[in-house]
N, C-alpha and C positions, 0 to 999 in steps of 0.2 A: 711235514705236511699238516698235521694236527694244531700243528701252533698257527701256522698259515690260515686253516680254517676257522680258530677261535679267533684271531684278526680280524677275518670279515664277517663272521656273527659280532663283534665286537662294533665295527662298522656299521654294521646293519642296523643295530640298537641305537646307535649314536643316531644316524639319520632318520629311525623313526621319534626319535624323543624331539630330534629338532624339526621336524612334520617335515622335512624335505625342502625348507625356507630357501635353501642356495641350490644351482644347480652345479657350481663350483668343487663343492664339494665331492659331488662326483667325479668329475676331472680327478680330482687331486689323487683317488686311489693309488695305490700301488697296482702296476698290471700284475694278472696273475703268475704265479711261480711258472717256470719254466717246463716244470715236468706234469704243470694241468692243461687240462685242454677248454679251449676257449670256448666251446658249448657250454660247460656246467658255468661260466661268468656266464654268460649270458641269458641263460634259464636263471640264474639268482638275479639278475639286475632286472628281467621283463617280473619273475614275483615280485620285485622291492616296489617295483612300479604298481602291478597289480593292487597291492599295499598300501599304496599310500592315495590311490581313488577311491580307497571303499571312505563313507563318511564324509564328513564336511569337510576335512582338513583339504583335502582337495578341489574346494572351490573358493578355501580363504585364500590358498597358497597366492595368485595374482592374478584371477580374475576376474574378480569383482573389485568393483574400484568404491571410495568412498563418492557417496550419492549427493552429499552436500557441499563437494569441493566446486568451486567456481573459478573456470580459466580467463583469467582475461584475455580478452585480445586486442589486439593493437588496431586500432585504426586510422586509417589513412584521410587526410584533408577533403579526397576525391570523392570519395566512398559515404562520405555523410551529407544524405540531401537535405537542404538546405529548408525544404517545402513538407519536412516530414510534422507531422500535425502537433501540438503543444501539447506536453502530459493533461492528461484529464485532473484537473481539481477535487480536492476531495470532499466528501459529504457537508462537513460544514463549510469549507468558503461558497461551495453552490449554491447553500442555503440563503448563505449572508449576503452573497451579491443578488439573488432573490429577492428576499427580504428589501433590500436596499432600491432595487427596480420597482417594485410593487410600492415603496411608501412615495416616489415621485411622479410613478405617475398617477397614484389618489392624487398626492397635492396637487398635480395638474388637473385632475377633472376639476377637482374642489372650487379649484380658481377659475372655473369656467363656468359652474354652477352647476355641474350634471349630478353631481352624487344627491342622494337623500339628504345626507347630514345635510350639505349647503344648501338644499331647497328649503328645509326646518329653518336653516337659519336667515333666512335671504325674509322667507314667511315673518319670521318671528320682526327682525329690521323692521317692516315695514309696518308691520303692527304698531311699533315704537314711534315711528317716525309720524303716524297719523296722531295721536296721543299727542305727541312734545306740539304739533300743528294746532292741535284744539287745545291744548294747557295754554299758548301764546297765543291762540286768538280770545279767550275768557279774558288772561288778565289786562289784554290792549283792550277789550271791553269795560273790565271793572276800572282801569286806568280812566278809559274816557269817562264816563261814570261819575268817578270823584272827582273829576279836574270839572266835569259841570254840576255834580255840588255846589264845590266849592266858589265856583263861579257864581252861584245861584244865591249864595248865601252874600255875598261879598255884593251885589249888586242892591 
């Protein structure tokens, strides 16, 4: 009987070193000796349990699951609507198709004349264009000029 009991302190150490990992283990005992009675198993197996709650070891053992594992799951043809909205875009393409809308339609006002700059410039044109009008009416002036000179002298 002594040897039977140093057995299962023997036991008992094993299964606290191994935190209680399998429940198998338990299975596997030897049932008690025939001349014990199956109360004192049963007060030692509700302490092993007692035992083995106190602490953390009892909430690593499988209840907590890992928090970054991701399950896939299978989807079906049916089940995927077809009307579900397109990923959102991220910070920079938003910006660049922005950027990209906003430089055509400047060019669009520009060529229409509404912006500033194109008033400055449409201004500035036509400043140019009276100038080049009276530089070509002087010199058909000083042309006429010398052609009756020259007539004047030849006569």
């Amino acid at each position: 009987m002594k040897r039977q009991m140093e057995e299962e302190k023997k036991k008992k150490e094993l299964r606290r070193q191994n935190h209680g990992s399998d429940s198998s283990s338990d299975e596997e005992e030897k049932p008690p000796a025939p001349g014990l009675e199956n109360s004192d198993s049963s007060e030692s197996e509700s302490e092993d349990e007692g035992q083995m709650k106190k602490g953390v070891t009892s909430l690593i053992a499988g209840e907590i699951q890992n928090p970054n594992r991701v399950v896939q799951k299978m989807k079906k043809a049916d089940n995927i609507a077809l009307d579900q909205p397109k990923p959102e875009l991220s910070r920079r393409e938003r910006e660049e198709i922005e950027k990209v809308q906003t430089k055509l339609r400047y060019q669009k006002l520009h060529a229409q004349g509404k912006t500033t700059e194109a008033q400055v410039d449409l201004a500035r044109l036509a400043i140019i264009r009276k100038e080049r009008e009276e530089a070509a009416k002087r010199r058909e002036a000083e042309a006429a000029a010398k052609a009756s000179t020259k007539a004047a002298k030849k006569s």
